[in-house]
C-alpha positions as CSV (number, residue, x, y, z in Angstrom):
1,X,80.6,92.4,102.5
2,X,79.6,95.7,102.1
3,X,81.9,98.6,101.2
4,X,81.8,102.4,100.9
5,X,84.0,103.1,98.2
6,X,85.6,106.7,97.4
7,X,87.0,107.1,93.6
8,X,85.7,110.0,92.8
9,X,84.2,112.9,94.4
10,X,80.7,111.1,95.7
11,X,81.3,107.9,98.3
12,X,79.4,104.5,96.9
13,X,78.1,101.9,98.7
14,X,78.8,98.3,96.9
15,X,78.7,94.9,98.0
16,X,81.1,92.5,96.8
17,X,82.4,89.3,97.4
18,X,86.1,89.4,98.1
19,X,88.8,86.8,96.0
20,X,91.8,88.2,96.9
21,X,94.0,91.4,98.5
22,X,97.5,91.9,96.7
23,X,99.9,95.2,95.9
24,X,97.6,97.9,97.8
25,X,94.3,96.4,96.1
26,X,91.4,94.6,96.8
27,X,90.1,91.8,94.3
28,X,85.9,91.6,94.3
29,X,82.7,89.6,92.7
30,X,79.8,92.4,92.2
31,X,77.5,89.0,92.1
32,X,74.8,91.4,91.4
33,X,76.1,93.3,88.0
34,X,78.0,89.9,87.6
35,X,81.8,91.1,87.1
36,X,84.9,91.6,89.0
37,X,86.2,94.5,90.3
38,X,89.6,95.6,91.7
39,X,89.7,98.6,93.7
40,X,92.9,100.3,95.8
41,X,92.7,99.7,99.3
42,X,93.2,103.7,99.7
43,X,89.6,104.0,98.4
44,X,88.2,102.1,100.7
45,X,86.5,104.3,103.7
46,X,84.1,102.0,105.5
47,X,83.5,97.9,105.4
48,X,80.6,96.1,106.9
49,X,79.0,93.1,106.8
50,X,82.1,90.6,107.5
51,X,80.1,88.2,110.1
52,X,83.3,86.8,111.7
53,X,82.5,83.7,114.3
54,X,84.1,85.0,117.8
């Protein structure tokens, strides 16, 4: 999935792979820089890319 993410003043697009959602936070694979990310829900501003089946 792809997410914009807000932590500091500038938004950033990532795209991540999500493990798990627990306590206000999101748990992610960057496959692309090959580590794992956790990021507060709050930060989040915009997700795309989910591709649910209707």
């Amino acid at each position: 999935m792809r997410l914009t993410v807000v932590l500091s003043a500038e938004p950033v697009d990532v795209e991540l792979v999500p493990l798990a959602v627990a306590n206000g936070r999101l748990r992610a694979r960057d496959a692309q820089r090959d580590v794992e990310r956790t990021l507060p829900l709050s930060a989040i501003t915009r997700v795309a890319g989910l591709g649910l089946a209707s």
